[in-house]
N, C-alpha and C positions, 0 to 999 in steps of 0.2 A: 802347393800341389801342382803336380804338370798338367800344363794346359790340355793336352789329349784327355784327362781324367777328368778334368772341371767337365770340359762339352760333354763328355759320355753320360758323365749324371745329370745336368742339363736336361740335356737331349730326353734321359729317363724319365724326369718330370713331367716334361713334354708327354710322354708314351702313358704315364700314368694316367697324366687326367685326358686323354683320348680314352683309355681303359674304362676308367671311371666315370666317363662319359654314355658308353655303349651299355653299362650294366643297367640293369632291370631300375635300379635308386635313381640312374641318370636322365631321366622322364622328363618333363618340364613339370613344373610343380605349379600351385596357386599361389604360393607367395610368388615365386617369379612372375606369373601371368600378372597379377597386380604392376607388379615392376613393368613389365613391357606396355600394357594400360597408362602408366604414368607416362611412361614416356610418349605413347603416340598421344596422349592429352598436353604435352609439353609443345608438340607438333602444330598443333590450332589451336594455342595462343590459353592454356591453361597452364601455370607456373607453382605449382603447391611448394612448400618449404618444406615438410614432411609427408608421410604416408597417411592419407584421408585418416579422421578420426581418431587421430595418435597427436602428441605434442614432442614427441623426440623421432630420429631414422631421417635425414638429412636426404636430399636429393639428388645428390652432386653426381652417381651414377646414371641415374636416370638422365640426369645432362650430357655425361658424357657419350650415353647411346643413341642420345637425338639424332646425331647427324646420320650414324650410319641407318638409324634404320628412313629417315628420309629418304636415303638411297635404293636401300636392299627388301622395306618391307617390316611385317611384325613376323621375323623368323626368329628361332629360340637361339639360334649363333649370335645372333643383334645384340640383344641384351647380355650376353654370356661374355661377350671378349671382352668387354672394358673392364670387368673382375679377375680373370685370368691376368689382363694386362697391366692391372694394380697389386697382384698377387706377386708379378715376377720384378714388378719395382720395391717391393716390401723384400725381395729377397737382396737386392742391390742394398736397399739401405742395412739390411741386416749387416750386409759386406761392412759399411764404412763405419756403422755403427761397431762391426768386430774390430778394427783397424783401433778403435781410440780403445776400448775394454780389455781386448786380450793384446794386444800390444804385439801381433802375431798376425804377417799375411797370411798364411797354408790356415792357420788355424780358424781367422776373419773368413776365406773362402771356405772353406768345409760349414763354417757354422749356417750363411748363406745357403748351402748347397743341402745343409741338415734340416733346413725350414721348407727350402721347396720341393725335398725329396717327400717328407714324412709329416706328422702319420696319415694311414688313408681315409682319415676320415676330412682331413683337413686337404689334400688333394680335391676329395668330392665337393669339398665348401668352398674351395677357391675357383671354381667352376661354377657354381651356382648363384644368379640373381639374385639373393636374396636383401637387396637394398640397398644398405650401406656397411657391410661387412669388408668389403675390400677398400672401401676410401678411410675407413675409424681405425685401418690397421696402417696405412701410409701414412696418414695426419698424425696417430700414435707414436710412429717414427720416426718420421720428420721432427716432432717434438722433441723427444730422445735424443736424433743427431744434433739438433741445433741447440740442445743446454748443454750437451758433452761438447761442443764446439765451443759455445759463447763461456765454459769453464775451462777453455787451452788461452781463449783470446776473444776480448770483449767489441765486436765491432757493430757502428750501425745497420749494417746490412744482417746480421743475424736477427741482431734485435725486431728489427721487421719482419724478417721470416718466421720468427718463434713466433708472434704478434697474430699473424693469420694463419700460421698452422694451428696458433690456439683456439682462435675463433673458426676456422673450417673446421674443427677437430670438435667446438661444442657444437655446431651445427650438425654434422654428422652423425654424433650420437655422444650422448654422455656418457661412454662407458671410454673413451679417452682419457676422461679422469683418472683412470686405474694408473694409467703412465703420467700423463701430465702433474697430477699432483705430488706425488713425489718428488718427483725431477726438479717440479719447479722450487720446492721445501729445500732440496738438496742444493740448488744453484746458488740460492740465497743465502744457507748458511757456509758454503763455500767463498763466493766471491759476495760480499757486503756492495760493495763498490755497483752490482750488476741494479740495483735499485735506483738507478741515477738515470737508467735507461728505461724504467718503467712507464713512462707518458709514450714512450713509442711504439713497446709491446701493445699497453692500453688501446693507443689509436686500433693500429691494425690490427689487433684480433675484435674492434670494433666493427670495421670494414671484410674482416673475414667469417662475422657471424651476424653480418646484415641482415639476411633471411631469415637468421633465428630471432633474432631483435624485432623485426617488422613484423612475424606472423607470431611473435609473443602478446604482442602491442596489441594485435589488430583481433586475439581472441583468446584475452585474459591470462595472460600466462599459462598455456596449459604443458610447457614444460619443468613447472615446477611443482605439478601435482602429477606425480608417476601413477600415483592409483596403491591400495593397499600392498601390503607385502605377504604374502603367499607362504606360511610356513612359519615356523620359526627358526632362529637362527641354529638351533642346534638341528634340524632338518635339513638346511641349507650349507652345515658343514661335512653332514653324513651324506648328503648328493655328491659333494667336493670330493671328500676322501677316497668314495666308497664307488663312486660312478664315474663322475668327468673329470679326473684330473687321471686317472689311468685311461681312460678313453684319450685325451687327449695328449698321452704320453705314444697311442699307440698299443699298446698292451689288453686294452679292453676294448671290444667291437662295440660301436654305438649303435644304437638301435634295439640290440637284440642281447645285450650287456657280455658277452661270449669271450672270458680270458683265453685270448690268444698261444699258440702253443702251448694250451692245457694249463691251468693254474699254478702245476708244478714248476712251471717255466717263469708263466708270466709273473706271479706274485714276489717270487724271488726278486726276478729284475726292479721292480716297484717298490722293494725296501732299501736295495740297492741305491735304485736313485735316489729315493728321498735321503736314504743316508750319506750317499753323494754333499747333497745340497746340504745337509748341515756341516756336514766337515769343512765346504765353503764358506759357509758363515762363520765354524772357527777362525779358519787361518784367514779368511779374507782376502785374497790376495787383493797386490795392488790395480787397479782400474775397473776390478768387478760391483765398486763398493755399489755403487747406483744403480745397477742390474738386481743388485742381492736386496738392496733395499725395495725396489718396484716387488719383486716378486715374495717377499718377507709379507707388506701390507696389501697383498692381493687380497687372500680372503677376508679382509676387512670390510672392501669394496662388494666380493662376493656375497659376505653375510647380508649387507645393509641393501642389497638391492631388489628390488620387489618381484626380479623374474625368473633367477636361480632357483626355484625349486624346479625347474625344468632338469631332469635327469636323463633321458633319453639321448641324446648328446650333448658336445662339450662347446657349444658355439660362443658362449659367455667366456672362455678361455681364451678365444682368440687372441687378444694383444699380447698373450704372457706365453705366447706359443713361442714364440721368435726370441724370447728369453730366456727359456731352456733351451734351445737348439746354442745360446750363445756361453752356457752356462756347462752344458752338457761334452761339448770339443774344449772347454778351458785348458781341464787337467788331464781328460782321458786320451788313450793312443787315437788319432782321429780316425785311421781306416776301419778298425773295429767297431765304430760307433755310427759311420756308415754303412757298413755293411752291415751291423744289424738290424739296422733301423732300416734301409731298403728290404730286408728280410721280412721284418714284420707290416709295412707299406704293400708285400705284394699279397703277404697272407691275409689282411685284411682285406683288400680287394678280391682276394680269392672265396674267401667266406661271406662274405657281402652276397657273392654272384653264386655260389653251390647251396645257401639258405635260403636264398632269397629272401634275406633278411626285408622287412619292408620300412620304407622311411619314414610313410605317411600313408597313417590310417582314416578313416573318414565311415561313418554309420557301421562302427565296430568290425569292420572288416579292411584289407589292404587297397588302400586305390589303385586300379587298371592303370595300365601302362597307358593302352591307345585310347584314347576319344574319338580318335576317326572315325568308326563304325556309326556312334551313335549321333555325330554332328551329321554325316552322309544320309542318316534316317532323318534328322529336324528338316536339312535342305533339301532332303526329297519330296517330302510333305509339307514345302514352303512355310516352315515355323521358324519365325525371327525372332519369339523369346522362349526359354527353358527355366526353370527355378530348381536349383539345385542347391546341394551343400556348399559350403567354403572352399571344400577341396575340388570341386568339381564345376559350381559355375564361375570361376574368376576364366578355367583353364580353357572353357566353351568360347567366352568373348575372346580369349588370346587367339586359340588355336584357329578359330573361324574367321579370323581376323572382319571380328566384328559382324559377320553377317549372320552370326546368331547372340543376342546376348543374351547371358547366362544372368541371372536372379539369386542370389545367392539368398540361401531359405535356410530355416529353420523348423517348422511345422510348429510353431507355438499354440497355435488353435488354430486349425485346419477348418474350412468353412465352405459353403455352394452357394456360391450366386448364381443366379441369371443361369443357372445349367451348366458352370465352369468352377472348379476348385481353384480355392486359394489357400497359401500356407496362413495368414493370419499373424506375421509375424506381426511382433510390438516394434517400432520404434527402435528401443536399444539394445534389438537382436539381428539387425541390418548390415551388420560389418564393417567395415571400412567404409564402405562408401554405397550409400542409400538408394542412389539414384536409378540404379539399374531395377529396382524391386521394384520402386515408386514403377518407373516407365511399363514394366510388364503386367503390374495392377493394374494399369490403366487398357490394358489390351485383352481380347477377350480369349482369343487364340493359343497358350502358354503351355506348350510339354511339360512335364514332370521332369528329372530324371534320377535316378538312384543308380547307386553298385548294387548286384546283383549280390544276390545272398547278403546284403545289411542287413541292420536292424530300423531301419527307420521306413522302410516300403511296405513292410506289413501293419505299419503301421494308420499308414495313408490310401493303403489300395482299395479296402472297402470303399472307402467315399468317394475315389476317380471309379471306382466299376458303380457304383450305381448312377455317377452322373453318366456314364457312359463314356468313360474315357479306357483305350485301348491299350494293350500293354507288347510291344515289339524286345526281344534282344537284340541286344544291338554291340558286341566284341564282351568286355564284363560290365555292360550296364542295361538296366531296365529303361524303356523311354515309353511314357505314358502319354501317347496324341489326344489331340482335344477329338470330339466328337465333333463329325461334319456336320455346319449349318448354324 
């Protein structure tokens, strides 16, 4: 491709997720504010392996935005560019990854350039904190480049790089499996000879999954109990079919499940491709075979895994994104297949931002963009704790940077002491991380706060109004002050 053409869709990428940044979905969320939490706890000498309460979600992001936000602060840019800047090396290795599979520079950049153009919901994700989503897709890679490498030519320097990309890549998340396992099946029945090198992968993917090893060690293995599986598998194939494998073709809106340029369009292109993708598996061309095979036993991985029933979007697709984009330029004219796929990348973003599709619901209604209002209401009436939902108190500790902390509640049995309501949660209704609920139980002073128009405020408001607790709006939230004295 000419160089003027690569910067210009570059550059487009670039514009997109500023776009998708400004949109109503582009909010800070509570999974992020967790993430930014981890990080300033990373800051005064607190080091987690994973996300409080979880035994998988690796932390190596939250490492890498230590530094800046030492400098700049808990701002929501902090935590955001190191995924962004893990997004656009995922598109690099897509490049060198193209270079060995399609045996084709023009085609190797477009395929690159088809991952970081499209679709828009993956634009929005590669923008978002949300853990370790941008490093399980680089380790994924890295994995990929370094077994298509060590099958051109077997050297000890690869062997070491596969070694801790395999172990950064289980620490991150086991959903690297989806790539690594294959790859490595396929390395082995390729080159025989590559199991001579085995004691050095071993070592260092020792050394590159230290964290995982030590916080396995230190509290019982809990990444080998994921926790039940959610559905069954023929559930979890009709989520695949039927929701997120068009969604993350682009074709289908996430969120809001909306086929893109009318069904008549979209469903068409969606037989299309998938019958694309078999006619590759006939002829097979030569250097695709390792590509066709990862993506042949994806939904294997999909069916067996206990969190795919999530339908709503496609964020379990992730690593197999960059493999249709390599899959998708093999055979087809490439400008056409950018240009469509930009096409559908902006109409996505377009309908996202005229429905206002919402991303993230919370007491059966859409979570409010701004918390400003109602933290400006806690700190005006000196309240330093609030007990809120999931989605609302992780974002109070972020957004206030800490001079309110948010309590994340559930109202399990709602109770009055001493003249002050409490949620009453249990124990294994605390979230991630306990601490903040403990510390606000312990204070006597504690706001309330809900989305306005929920379902969970009518639930509660009887018993803050007869303890005599006051009810403010505050932008789209209710904030319930303690009664003075």
């Amino acid at each position: 491709m000419r160089r003027a053409a690569v910067v210009v869709l570059a550059l487009a990428g670039v514009g997109f997720r500023v776009w998708a940044w400004l949109l109503p979905q582009g909010q800070l969320d509570a999974d992020e504010s967790v993430v930014g939490l981890l990080t300033h706890g990373i800051l005064h000498g607190r080091f987690p392996a994973f996300f409080p309460g979880q035994g998988y979600g690796g932390t190596q992001e939250e490492w890498l935005a230590a530094p800046l936000m030492a400098v700049f602060g808990m701002q929501t840019w902090v935590i955001r560019v190191p995924v962004i800047v893990l997004w656009a090396a995922g598109a690099l290795l897509v490049w060198r990854i193209g270079l060995r599979v399609l045996g084709d520079e023009r085609r190797a950049v477009a395929a690159a350039l088809l991952f970081w153009l499209w679709p828009a919901y993956f634009v929005w994700k590669s923008e978002r904190a949300h853990g370790f989503y941008g490093s399980e897709l680089v380790l994924g890679l890295a994995v990929l480049l370094l077994v298509l490498r060590l099958d051109e030519r077997i050297t000890r320097r690869d062997l070491v790089l596969l070694g801790l990309a395999l172990g950064c890549g289980l620490w991150s998340s086991p959903q690297v499996a989806i790539v690594a396992l294959p790859a490595l099946v396929w390395l082995v029945w390729r080159r025989r000879t590559i199991v001579r090198g085995a004691a050095l992968v071993l070592g260092a993917g020792v050394v590159g999954g230290l964290p995982w090893l030590i916080a396995n060690i230190r509290h019982g293995w809990p990444s080998l109990h994921p926790g039940a599986n959610e559905g069954t598998w023929t559930y979890h194939l009709h989520n695949l079919v039927v929701a997120t494998l068009p969604q993350a073709l682009g074709l289908r809106l996430a969120w809001s499940f909306e086929w893109l340029g009318t069904p008549y369009v979209a469903i068409p292109l969606y037989i299309g491709v998938v019958a694309g993708f078999v006619y590759l598996l006939w002829r097979r061309p030569p250097g695709l075979g390792l590509v066709l095979l990862i993506v042949v036993l994806f939904p294997v991985f999909y069916f067996a895994s206990p969190y795919t029933w999530l339908q709503s979007e496609p964020r379990y697709l992730t690593l197999v994104l960059p493999l249709f984009a390599l899959l998708l330029v093999a055979r087809l004219p490439v400008a056409p297949v950018l240009a469509v796929a930009v096409a559908f990348t902006i109409g996505g973003l377009v309908e996202l931002q005229r429905h206002h599709v919402a991303a993230f619901t919370t007491e059966g209604v859409p979570v409010p963009a701004s918390l400003g209002p109602a933290i400006g209401e806690l700190r005006a009436n000196h309240i330093g704790y609030a007990f809120g939902s999931y989605w609302v108190a992780w974002r109070i500790s972020y957004e206030s940077k800490l001079h309110v902390v948010g309590a994340k509640a559930s109202y399990v049995h709602p109770f009055v002491r001493d003249g002050r309501v409490y949620p009453g949660d249990i124990p294994t209704d605390l979230g991630i991380d306990p601490r903040p609920y403990r510390e606000a139980e312990s204070h006597r002073d504690v706001a309330h706060i809900f989305v306005h128009g929920g379902d969970l405020e009518p639930q509660v408001a009887p018993l803050l109004r007869r303890a005599g607790y006051s009810a403010v709006r505050a932008g789209g939230y209710d904030v319930w002050l303690p009664p003075r004295g």
